[in-house]
C-alpha positions in Angstrom: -1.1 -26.9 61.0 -4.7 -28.3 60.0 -6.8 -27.3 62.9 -8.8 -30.8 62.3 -5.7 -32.4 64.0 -4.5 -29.8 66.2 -6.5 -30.7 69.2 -9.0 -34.1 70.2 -12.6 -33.4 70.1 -13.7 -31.5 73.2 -16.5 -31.4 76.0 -19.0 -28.8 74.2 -22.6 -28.8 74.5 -24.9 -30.8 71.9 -26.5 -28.8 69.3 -30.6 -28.7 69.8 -33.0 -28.8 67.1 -31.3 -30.8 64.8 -32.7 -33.8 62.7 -32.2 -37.2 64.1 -33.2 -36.1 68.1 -36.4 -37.9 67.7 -35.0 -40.9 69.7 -34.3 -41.5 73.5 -31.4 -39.3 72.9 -28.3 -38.9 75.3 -28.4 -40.4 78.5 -25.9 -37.4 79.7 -25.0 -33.9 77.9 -22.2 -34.6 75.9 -22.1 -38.4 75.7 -22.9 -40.2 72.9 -26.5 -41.8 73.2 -25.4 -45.8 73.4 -27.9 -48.5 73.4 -28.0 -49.7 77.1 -27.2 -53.2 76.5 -23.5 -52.4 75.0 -23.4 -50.0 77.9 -20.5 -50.9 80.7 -17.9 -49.9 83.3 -14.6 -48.5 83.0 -13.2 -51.2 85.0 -15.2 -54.3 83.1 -13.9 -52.6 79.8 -11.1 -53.3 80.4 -11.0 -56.7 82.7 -13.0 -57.7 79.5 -9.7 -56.8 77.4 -7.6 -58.2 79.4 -9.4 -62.0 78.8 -8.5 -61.6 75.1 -12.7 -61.4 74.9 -12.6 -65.1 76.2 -15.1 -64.4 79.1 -18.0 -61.3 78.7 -18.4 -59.6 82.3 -21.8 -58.7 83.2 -23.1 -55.4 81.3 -25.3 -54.2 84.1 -24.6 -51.3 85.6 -26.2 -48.6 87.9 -28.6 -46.3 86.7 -27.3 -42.8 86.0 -24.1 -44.5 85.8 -23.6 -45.8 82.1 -20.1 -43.1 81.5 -18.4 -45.8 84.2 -17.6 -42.9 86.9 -18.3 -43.5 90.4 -21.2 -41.5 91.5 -20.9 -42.5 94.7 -18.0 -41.0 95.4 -18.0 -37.5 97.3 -17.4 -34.3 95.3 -14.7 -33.4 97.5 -12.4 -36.1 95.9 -12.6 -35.2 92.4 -9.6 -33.3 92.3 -9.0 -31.1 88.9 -5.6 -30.3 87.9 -3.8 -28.1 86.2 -1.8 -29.1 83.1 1.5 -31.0 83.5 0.5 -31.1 87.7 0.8 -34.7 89.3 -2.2 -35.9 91.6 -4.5 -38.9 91.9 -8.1 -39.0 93.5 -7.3 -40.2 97.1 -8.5 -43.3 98.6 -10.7 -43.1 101.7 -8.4 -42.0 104.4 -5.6 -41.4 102.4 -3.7 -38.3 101.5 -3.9 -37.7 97.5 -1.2 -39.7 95.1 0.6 -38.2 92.2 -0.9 -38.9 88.7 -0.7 -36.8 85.5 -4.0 -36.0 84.5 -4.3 -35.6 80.6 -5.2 -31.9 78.9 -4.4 -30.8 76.0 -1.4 -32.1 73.8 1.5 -34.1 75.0 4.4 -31.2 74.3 7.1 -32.8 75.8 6.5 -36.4 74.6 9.7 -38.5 74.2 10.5 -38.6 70.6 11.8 -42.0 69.0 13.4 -41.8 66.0 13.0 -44.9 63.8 16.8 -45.6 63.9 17.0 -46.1 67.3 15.7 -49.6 67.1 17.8 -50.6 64.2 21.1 -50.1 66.0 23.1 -52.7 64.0 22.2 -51.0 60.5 24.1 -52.4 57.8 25.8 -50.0 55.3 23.4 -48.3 52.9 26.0 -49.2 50.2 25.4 -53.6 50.9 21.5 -52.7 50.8 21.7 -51.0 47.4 23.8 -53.6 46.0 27.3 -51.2 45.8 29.9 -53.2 48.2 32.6 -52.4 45.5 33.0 -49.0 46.9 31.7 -47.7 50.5 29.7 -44.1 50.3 31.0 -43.0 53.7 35.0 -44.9 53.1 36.8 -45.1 56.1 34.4 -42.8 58.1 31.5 -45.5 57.6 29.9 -46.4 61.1 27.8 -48.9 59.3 28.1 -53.2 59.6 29.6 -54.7 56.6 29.3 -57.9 57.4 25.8 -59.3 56.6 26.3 -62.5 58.4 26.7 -61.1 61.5 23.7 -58.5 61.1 21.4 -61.8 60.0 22.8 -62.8 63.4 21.0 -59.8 65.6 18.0 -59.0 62.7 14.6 -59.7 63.9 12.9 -62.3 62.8 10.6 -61.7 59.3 7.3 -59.9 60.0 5.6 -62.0 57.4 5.9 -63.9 53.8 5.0 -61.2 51.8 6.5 -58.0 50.8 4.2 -55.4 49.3 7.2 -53.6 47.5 8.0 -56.8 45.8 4.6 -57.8 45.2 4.2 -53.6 43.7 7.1 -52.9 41.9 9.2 -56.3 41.3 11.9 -55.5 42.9 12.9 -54.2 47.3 15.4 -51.3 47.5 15.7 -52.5 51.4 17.2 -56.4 50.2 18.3 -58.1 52.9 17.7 -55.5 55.8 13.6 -56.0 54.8 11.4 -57.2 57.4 10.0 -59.0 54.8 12.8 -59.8 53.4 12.0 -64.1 52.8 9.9 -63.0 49.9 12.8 -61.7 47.6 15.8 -63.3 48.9 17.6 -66.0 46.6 19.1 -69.2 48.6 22.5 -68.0 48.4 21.0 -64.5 50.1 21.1 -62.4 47.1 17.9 -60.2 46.6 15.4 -61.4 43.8 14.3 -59.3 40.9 11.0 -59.8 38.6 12.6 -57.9 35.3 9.3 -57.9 33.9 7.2 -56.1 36.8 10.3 -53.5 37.8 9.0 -50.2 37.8 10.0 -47.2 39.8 7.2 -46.3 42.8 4.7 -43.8 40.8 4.8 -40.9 44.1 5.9 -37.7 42.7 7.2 -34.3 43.7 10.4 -35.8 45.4 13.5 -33.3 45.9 16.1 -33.7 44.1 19.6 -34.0 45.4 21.2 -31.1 43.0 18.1 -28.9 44.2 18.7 -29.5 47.8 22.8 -29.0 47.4 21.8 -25.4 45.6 19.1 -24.4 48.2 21.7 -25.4 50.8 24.3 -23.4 49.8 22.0 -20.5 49.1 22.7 -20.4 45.5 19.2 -20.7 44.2 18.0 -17.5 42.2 14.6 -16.2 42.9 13.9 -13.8 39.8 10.2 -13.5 39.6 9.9 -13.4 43.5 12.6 -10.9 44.0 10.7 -8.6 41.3 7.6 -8.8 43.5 8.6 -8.2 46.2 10.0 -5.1 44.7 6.8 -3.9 43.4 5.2 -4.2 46.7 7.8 -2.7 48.6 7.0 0.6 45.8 3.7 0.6 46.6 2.8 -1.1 43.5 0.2 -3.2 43.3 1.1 -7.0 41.3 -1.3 -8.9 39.5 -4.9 -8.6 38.3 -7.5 -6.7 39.3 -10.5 -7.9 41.5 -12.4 -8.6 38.3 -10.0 -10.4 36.7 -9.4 -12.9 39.0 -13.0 -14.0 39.2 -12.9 -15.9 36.0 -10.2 -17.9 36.8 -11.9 -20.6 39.3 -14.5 -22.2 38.5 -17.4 -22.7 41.1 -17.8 -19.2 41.8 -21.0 -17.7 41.0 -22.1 -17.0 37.1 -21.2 -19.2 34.4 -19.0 -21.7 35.2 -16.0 -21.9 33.0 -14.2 -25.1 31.7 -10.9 -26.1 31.5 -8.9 -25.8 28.7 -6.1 -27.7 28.1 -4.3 -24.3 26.3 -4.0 -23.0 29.4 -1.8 -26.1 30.9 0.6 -25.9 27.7 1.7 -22.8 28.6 3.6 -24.0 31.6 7.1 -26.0 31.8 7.1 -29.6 32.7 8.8 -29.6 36.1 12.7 -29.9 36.0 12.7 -27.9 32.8 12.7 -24.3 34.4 16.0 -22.2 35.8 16.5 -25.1 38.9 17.1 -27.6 36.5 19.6 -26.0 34.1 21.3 -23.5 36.6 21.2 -20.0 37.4 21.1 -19.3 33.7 17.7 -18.5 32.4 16.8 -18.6 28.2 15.1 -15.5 27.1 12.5 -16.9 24.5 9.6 -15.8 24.8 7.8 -18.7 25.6 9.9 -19.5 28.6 11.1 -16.3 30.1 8.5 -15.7 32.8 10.3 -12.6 34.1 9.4 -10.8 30.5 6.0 -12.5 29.9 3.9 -12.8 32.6 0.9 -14.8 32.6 -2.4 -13.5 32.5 -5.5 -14.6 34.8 -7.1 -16.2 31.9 -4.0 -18.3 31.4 -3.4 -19.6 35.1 -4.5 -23.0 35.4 -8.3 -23.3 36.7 -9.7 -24.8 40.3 -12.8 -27.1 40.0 -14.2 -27.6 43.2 -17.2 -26.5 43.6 -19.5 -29.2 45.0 -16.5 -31.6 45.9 -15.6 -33.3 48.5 -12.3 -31.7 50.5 -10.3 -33.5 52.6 -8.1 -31.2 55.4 -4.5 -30.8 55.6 -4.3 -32.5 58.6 -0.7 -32.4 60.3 0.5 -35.2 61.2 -2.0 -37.8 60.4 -2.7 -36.4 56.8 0.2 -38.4 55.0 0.3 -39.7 52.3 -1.0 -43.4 52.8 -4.0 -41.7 54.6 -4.5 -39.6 52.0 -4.9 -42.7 49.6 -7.5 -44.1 52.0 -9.4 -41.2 52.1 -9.0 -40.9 48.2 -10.5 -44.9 48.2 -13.8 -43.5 49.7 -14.2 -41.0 47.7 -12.3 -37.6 49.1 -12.0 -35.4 45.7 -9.6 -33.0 46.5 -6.5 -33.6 48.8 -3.5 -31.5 50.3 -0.2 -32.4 51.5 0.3 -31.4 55.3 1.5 -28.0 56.4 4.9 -27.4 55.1 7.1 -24.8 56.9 8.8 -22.4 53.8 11.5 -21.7 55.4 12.6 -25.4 56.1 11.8 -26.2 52.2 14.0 -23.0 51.2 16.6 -25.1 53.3 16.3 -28.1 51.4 15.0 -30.0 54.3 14.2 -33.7 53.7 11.5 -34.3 55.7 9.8 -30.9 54.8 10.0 -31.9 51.5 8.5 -35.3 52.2 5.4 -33.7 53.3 4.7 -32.6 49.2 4.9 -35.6 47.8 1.7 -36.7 45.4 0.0 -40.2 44.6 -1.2 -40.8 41.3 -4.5 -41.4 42.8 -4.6 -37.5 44.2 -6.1 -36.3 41.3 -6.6 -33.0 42.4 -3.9 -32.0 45.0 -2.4 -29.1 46.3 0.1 -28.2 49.4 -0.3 -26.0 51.8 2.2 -23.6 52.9 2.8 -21.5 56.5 5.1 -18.6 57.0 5.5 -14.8 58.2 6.8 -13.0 55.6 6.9 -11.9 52.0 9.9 -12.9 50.7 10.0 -16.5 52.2 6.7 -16.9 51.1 7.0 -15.5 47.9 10.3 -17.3 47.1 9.0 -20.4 48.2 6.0 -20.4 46.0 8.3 -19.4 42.9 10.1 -22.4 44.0 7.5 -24.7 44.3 6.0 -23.2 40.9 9.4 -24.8 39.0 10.0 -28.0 40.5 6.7 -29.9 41.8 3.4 -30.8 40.6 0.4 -29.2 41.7 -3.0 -28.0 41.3 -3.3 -24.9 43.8 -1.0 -23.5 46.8 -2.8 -23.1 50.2 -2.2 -20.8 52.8 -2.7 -21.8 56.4 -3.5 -18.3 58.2 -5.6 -21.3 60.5 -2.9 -23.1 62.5 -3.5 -21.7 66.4 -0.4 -23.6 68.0 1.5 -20.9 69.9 5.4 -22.1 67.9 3.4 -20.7 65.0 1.6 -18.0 66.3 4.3 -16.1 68.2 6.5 -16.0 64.9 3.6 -14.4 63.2 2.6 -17.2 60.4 -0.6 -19.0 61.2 -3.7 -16.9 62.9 -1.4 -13.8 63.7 -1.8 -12.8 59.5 -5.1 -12.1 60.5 -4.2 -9.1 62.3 -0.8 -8.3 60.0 -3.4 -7.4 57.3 -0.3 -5.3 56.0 1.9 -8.8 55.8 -1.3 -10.7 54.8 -1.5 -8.8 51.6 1.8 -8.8 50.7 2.2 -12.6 50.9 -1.0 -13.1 49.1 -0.3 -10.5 46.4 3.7 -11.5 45.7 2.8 -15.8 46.3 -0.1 -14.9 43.5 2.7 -12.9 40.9 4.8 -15.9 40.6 2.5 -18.7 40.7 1.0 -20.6 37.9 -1.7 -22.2 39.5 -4.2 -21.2 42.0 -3.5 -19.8 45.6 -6.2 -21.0 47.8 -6.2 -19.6 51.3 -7.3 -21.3 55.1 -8.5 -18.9 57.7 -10.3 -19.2 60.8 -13.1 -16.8 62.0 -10.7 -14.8 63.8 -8.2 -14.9 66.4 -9.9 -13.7 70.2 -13.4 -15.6 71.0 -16.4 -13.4 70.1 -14.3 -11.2 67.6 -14.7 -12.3 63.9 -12.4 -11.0 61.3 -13.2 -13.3 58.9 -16.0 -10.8 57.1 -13.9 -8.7 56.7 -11.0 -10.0 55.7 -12.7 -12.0 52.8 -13.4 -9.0 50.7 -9.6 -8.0 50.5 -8.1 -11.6 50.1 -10.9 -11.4 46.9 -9.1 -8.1 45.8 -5.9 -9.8 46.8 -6.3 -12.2 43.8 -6.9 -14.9 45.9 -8.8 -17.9 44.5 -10.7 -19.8 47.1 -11.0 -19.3 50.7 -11.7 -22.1 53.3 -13.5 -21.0 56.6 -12.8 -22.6 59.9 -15.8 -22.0 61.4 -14.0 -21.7 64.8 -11.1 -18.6 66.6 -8.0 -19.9 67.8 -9.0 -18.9 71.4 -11.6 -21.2 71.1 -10.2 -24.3 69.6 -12.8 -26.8 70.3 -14.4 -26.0 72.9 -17.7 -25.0 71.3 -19.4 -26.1 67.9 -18.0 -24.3 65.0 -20.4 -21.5 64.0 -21.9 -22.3 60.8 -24.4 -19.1 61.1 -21.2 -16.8 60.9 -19.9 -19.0 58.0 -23.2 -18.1 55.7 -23.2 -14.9 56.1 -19.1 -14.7 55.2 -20.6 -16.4 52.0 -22.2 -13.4 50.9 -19.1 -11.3 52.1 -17.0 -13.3 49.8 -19.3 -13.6 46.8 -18.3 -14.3 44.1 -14.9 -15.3 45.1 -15.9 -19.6 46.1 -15.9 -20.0 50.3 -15.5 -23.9 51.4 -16.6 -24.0 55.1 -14.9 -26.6 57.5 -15.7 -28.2 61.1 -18.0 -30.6 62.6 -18.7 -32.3 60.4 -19.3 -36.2 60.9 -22.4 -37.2 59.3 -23.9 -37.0 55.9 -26.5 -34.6 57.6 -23.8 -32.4 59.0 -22.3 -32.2 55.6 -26.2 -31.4 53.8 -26.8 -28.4 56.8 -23.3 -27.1 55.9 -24.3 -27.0 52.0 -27.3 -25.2 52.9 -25.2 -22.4 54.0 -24.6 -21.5 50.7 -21.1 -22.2 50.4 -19.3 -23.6 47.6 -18.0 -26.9 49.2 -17.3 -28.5 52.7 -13.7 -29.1 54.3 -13.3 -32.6 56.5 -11.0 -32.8 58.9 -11.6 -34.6 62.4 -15.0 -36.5 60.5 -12.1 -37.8 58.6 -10.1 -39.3 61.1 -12.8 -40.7 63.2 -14.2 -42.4 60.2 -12.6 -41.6 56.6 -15.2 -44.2 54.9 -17.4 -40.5 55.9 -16.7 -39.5 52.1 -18.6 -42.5 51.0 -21.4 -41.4 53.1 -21.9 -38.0 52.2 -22.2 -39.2 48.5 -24.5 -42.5 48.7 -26.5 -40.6 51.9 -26.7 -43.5 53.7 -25.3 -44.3 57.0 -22.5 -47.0 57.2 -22.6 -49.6 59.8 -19.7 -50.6 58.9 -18.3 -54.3 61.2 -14.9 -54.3 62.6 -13.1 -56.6 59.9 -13.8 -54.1 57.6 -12.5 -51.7 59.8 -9.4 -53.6 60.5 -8.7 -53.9 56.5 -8.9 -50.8 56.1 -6.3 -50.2 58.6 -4.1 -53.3 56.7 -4.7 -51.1 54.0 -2.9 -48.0 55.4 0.0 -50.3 56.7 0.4 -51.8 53.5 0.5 -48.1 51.5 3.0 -46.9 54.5 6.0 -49.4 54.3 5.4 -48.6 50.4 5.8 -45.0 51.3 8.2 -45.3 54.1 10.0 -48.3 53.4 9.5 -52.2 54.7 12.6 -52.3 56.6 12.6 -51.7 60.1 13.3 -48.0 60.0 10.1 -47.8 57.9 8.1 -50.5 60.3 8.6 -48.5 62.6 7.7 -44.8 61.2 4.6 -46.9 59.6 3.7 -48.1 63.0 4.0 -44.5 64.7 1.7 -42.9 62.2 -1.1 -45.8 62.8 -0.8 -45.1 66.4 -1.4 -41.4 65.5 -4.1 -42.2 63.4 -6.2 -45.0 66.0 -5.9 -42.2 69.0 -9.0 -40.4 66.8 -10.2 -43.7 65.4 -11.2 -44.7 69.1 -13.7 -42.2 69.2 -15.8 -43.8 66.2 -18.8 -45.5 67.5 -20.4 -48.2 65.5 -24.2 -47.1 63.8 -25.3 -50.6 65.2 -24.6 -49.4 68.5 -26.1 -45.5 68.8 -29.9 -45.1 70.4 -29.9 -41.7 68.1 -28.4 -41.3 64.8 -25.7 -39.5 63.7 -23.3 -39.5 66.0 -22.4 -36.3 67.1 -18.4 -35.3 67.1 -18.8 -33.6 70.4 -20.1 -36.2 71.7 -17.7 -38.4 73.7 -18.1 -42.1 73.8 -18.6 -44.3 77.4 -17.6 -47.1 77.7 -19.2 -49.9 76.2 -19.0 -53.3 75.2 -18.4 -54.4 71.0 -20.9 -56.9 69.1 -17.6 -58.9 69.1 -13.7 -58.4 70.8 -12.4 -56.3 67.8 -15.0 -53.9 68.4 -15.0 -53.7 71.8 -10.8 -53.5 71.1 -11.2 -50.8 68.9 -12.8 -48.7 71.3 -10.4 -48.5 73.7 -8.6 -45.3 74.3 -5.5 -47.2 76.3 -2.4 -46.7 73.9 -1.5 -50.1 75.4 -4.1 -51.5 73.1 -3.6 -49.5 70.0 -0.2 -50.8 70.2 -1.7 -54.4 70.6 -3.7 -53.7 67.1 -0.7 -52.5 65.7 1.0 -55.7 66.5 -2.1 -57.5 64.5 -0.6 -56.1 61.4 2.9 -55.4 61.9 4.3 -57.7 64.4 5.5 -57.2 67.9 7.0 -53.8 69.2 11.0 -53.5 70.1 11.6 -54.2 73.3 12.1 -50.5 74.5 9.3 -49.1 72.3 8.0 -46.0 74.0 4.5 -43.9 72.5 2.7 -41.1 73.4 0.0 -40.0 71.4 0.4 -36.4 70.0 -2.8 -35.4 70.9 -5.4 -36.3 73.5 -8.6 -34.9 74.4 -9.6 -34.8 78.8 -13.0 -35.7 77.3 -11.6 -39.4 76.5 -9.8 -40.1 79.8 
């Protein structure tokens, strides 16, 4: 799991010293510096919401007061709790109430599955225009009788449907929430022959693939020899010196790409999974025989770019594209588990899939062991399209961490090398790896780990600048990260965290290091690519803002579908997505430029009700944006955001 999205930003101390403090600066440590006319309470905030932005309360407040707490209040009645423990600050004279207070991440969140507010689903076989023969016969559970679904469907979400518009023809026909745009007056669904095309997404599973993986009948040749090597003793794959030429950006001569090197490898679908457990023996083909070299692996180009984080959970793929829009060069795919893809799982292998516009894309892979790791990578290697495989020996969630995958490699060095060593044998392109500094506060591993991953044959390293123990509750140490660069050398070394500004992204580059990771900066603002590269800060109104979101809604019912299932899932992921976007505060507003991402925001009033709207950290009125652009919620909609920071409540 990408640590950008693992946890909300967090109550550190503000850097000193750094450029841009020349103003009146922060009115309190750790709150961001907001002119004092925008400043206002907690309580007009929201009375101000609740007008609809008809009527603006007054916006003075007390001095010393401009976060909206009551100072006034005795100490005695600021009650902490623990996490998942009820209370509630007591009245005067009244014994405490029960209240949850928020920490952390919502683990036991209820869980909605998008099918739960389509109860009356009408057979997939009616939607995809095959009534003459059920798929499920007399076992279906499925309506199929369109009238009387038309009779319980919600009403149309709008006049337009952006698969229609896209790709000339719905796949969801009548059960669209759109569906007015395609459908004929006799109800059958509209086709425009001469726009048809197939959505352009790749790396999709296919369904002979997942029966084989299911049944456990996939072969796993080139793994199983490397694993047997390394179980010897031996030790796979190129030497130290070898492997330096094959990504570019490290230092010395940089090397181009040559399009020789991408002949050598099979289109995907053409290797063993395709054609069955039967492999050819020519020698062109027969991997097991004629293994490539280092100079024949496909080469990374990074150096200098612009890396967006796999962020779990809100790095899909229709964020991806937006990030892509502003000028993100490189993309991954969010964490995939290996042993759900060696199951065949469907929504594991959802999380690989690739937009045309990713033009440089890779996934990113977590496990524990050698040979899921290794047989994973061979299997990714024959059947999907990428530029590099990534590592995430960075996720700090405990699920991971006590099953050994994520941070705990650090200190399997013996596992470590073995999954870097046999995922490196069988792959054709680039293994990248993620890392943080180390796993207990105050104890970096990360120098010296970066030497052997080198050795390894690994072929870029990204540095969290940040141990698991410590999450976010200090800056990430960009001293440590420069002098890892010279531990690395000349192996590349992207560095990652806090980094939300096109200054932060300049003082990281200083560093030495060959290229900067975004994650959180992302979230809060993914127009941030854009300003790293013009230099300029963006003061950017809340129309914009809100297209960009009609943006993402637009790429998610393309991704997810446009019927209510998909609505719904496209709807959950905004939500996701606007519990970070909250925490942006417009350039127009700040006393002190840049805004800091440990900085939390108080509350303050918008240049207009969108603004102020978008501000809000109530999932009550993310929901009531999502509404804007996707129409109202089910009746027994229920959402929790995934992750929440105690700064923001």
């Amino acid at each position: 799991m990408a640590e950008g999205a693992a946890e909300g930003a967090a109550e550190a101390p503000a850097e000193s010293g750094d450029s841009g403090d020349s103003g009146a600066g922060a009115p309190e440590r750790g709150v961001a510096p907001i002119k004092p006319q925008y400043l206002t309470t907690k309580e007009q905030f929201h009375e101000f919401l609740e007008a609809k932005g008809q009527e603006k309360p007054s916006q003075e407040i007390e001095a010393g007061d401009r976060s909206g707490n009551d100072l006034a209040e005795p100490e005695a009645k600021r009650i902490r709790l623990e996490d998942g423990q009820p209370g509630e600050v007591a009245k005067s004279g009244e014994q405490p109430q029960v209240q949850k207070r928020a920490r952390g991440q919502n683990k036991g969140r209820p869980h909605m599955k998008p099918t739960h507010y389509d109860k009356n689903r009408l057979c997939p076989s009616l939607v995809q225009e095959s009534a003459a023969k059920c798929f499920f016969g007399d076992r279906c559970r499925f309506l199929h009788d369109v009238g009387r679904y038309l009779e319980t469907k919600p009403l149309d979400l709008g006049p337009r449907c952006v698969l229609f518009e896209n790709f000339g023809r719905c796949p969801y026909g009548v059960t669209c929430r759109f569906a007015g745009a395609h459908l004929g007056p006799e109800g059958q669904n509209l086709v425009q022959e001469e726009r048809v095309q197939a959505p352009p997404v790749r790396n999709g599973l296919d369904k002979a693939l997942q029966q084989q993986l299911r049944k456990r009948k996939v072969r796993f040749e080139r793994a199983e020899q490397a694993l047997r090597q390394l179980s010897k003793g031996h030790v796979p794959g190129p030497s130290p010196e070898a492997t330096v030429p094959e990504v570019l950006g490290a230092k010395g001569a940089p090397l181009q790409d040559s399009g020789d090197a991408q002949q050598t490898l099979p289109e995907p679908g053409t290797g063993a999974l395709a054609s069955g457990s039967v492999r050819t023996c020519g020698p062109l083909t027969d991997e097991d025989v004629v293994r490539l070299r280092p100079c024949e692996k496909r080469r990374l180009d990074i150096s200098g770019k612009l890396y967006l984080a796999p962020l779990t959970t809100c790095g899909n793929l229709p964020f991806r594209r937006i990030c892509k829009r502003f000028g993100a060069d490189v993309t991954c795919g969010e964490m995939a588990v290996c042993t759900n893809l060696l199951q065949g799982q469907t929504s594991e292998w959802a999380l690989l899939r690739r937009h045309p516009c990713e033009d440089v894309f890779g996934v990113q892979l977590e496990g524990a062991f050698p040979d899921t790791m290794t047989k994973c990578a061979e299997l990714l290697n024959r059947t999907i399209e990428v530029d590099f495989v990534d590592i995430n020996v960075g996720c700090p969630i405990d699920l991971v961490y006590k099953k050994g995958g994520g941070c705990a490699l650090m200190n399997r060095a013996a596992k470590f090398q073995q999954i870097v060593r046999g995922m490196n044998q069988v792959l054709d392109v680039p293994l990248t790896v993620k890392i943080r500094t180390g796993v207990q506060e105050r104890m970096n591993l990360a120098h010296r780990l970066l030497p052997e991953l080198r050795d390894w044959g690994a072929a870029l390293v990204t540095l969290h600048g940040r141990s698991r123990e410590q999450r976010y509750t200090k800056l990430a140490d960009w001293e440590y990260i420069a002098q890892c660069v010279t531990a690395a050398s000349p192996m590349p070394l992207f560095g990652n965290g806090d980094i939300l500004s096109y200054e932060d992204a300049n003082r990281a580059m200083q560093t030495g290091v060959a290229g900067v990771m975004v994650a959180r900066g992302a979230l809060l603002k993914p127009w941030l690519f854009t300003e790293i590269k013009e230099q300029r800060h963006w003061d950017i109104s809340s129309s914009e803002r809100l297209a960009i979101l009609q943006d993402f809604t637009h790429y998610g019912l393309e991704h997810w579908g446009s019927d209510t299932q998909g609505v719904e899932k496209t709807r959950r992921f905004l939500l996701e997505w606007l519990s970070f976007l909250c925490r942006y505060v417009p350039v127009g507003l700040l006393e002190r430029l840049p805004q800091r991402i440990n900085e939390r925001p108080p509350y303050y009033l918008g240049r207009d009700y969108l603004e102020t709207l978008m501000a809000s950290q109530r999932a009550a009125d993310w929901i009531r944006i999502s509404e804007m652009l996707l129409g109202p919620v089910p009746p027994d909609f229920v959402f929790l955001p995934k992750h929440k920071a105690n700064a923001y409540k």
